[in-house]
C-alpha positions in Angstrom: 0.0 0.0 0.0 1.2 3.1 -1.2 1.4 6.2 2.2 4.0 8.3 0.7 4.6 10.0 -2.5 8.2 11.3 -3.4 8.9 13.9 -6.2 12.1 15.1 -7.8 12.0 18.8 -8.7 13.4 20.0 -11.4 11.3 19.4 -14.8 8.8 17.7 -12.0 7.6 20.5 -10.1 9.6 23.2 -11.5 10.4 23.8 -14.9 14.3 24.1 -15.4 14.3 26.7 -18.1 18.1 27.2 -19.2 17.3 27.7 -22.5 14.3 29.7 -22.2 16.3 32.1 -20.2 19.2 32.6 -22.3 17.0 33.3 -25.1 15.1 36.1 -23.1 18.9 37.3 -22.2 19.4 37.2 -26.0 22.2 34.7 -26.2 22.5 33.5 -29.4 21.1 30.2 -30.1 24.6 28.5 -31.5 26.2 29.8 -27.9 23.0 28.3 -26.4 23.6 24.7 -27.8 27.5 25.2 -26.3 26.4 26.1 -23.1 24.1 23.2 -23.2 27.0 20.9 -22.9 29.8 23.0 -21.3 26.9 24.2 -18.9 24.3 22.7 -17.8 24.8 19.4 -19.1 28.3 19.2 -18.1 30.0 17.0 -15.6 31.1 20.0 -13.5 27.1 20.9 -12.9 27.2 17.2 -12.1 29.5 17.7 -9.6 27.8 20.7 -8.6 24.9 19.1 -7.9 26.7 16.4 -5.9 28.1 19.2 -4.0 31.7 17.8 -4.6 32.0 21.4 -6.0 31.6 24.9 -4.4 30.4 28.0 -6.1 33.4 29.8 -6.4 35.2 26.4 -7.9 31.9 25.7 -10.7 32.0 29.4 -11.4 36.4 29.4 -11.9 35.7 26.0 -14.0 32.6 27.1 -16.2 34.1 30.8 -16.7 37.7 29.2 -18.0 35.6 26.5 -19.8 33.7 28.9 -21.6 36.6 31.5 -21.6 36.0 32.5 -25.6 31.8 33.3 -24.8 32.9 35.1 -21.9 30.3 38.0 -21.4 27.6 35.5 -22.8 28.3 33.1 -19.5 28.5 36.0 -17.5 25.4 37.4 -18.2 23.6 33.9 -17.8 25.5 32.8 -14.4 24.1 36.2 -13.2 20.8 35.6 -14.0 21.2 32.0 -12.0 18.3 32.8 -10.2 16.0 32.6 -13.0 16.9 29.0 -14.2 13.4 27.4 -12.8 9.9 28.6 -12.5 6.9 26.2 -10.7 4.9 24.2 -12.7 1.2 25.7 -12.3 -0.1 22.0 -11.2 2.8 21.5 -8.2 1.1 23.6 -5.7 -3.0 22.0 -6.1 -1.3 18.7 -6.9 0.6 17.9 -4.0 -2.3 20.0 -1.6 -4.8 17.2 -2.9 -2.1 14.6 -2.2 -1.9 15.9 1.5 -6.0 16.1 1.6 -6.1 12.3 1.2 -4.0 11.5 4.0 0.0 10.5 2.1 3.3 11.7 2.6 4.6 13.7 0.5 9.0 14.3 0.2 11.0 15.3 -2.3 14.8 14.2 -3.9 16.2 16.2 -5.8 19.5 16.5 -7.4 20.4 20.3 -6.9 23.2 22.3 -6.0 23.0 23.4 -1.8 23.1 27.4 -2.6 21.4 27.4 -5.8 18.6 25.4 -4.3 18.7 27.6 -1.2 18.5 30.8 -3.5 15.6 29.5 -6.0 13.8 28.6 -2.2 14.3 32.0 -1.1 13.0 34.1 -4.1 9.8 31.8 -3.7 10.5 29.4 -7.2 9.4 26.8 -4.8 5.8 27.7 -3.2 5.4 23.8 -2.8 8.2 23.4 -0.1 5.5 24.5 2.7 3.2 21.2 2.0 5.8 18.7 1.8 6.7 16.4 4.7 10.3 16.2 4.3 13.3 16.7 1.4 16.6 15.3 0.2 19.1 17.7 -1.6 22.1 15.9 -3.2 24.1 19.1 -2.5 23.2 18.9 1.2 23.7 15.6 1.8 26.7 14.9 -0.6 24.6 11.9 -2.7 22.8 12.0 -5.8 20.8 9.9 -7.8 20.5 7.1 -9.4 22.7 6.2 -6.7 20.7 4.0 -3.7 22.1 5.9 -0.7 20.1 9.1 -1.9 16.9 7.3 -1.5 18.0 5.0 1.5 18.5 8.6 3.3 14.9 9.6 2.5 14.0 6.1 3.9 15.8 6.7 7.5 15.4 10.2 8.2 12.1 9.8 7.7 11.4 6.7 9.2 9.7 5.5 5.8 9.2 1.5 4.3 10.4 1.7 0.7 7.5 -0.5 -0.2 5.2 2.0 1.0 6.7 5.0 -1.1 6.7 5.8 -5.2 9.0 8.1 -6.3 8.0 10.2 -9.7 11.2 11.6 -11.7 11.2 12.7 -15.2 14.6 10.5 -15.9 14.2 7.0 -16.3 17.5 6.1 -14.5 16.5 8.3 -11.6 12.9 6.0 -11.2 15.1 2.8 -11.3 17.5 4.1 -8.6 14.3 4.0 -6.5 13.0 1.1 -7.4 16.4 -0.9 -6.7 15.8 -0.4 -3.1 12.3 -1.3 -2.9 9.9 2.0 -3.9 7.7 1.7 -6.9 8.0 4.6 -10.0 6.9 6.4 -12.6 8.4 8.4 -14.9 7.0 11.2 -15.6 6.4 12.5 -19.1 3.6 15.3 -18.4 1.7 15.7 -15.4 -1.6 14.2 -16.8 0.2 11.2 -17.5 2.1 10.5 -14.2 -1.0 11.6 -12.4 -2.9 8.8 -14.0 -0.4 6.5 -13.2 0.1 7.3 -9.6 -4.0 7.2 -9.4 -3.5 3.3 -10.7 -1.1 2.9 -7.9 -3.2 4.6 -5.3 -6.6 2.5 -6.2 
């Protein structure tokens, strides 16, 4: 029987919206498709996630990386706090989640400061319903890795076989289901709300 519901955040409950920022900075879209990969799909932001990395040492690393689109990464790393904007559903969905009695936590994979300054400028309205959270920057783990979701399962005094955990990366949903949660991927929220309604019935 499924008591708790676990969420990831970004592209779950928030929209992480690199690209959609740098084109309302006006970066040009060929600088856009490097920054995707020397960026925010690097190993560095990996690492910063992870936090194996501090702020000073991602910026130094992604500034010399990027040394010949200098002003370009500049002006995006200064608009940081603009990367992610919450999904209209996140709010009412996980409220109606609460109304009916589950859990609900979240593990997300998230740099400690950046998640600390998307929290504080209110990207995050959600964060007052939730139960309890896991931030790989916080706690030095990330997914797919099991001890990220075996630290969910003990500070919270949670059964794995009472939890699902909803991610929008299939690798992410396996992780938890290695150490006993069920999953679901989530493609759009009508979709992984159906699915977590099958679960719930």
């Amino acid at each position: 029987m499924i008591k708790n519901v676990v969420f990831d955040v970004g592209n779950v409950l928030v929209d992480f919206r690199w690209r959609e920022m740098m084109e309302e900075l006006g970066i040009p879209e060929d600088i856009q498709d490097k920054f995707e990969k020397s960026v925010f799909g690097s190993e560095l932001w990996h690492s910063y996630d992870h936090g194996t990395i501090s702020d000073e040492e991602i910026y130094e690393k992604l500034k010399e990386r990027n040394k010949e689109n200098a002003e370009a990464f500049e002006h995006v790393w200064e608009h940081r706090a603009e990367l992610v904007r919450p999904y209209d559903y996140a709010v009412p969905w996980i409220k109606t989640l609460k109304r009916e009695g589950l859990g609900v936590y979240i593990i997300s994979n998230y740099p400690k400061n950046l998640f600390a300054m998307h929290e504080e400028q209110g990207s995050f309205p959600f964060l007052k319903y939730v139960d309890g959270k896991i931030v790989s920057g916080v706690v030095k783990m990330i997914k797919p890795e099991a001890e990220i979701y075996e630290e969910l399962l003990k500070q919270y005094h949670l059964k794995a076989s009472e939890c699902v955990f909803i991610d929008d990366r299939e690798e992410n949903v396996e992780g938890a289901k290695a150490v006993g949660m069920q999953g679901i991927v989530l493609t759009s929220f009508e979709q992984a709300n159906a699915a977590l309604r099958e679960l719930l019935a």
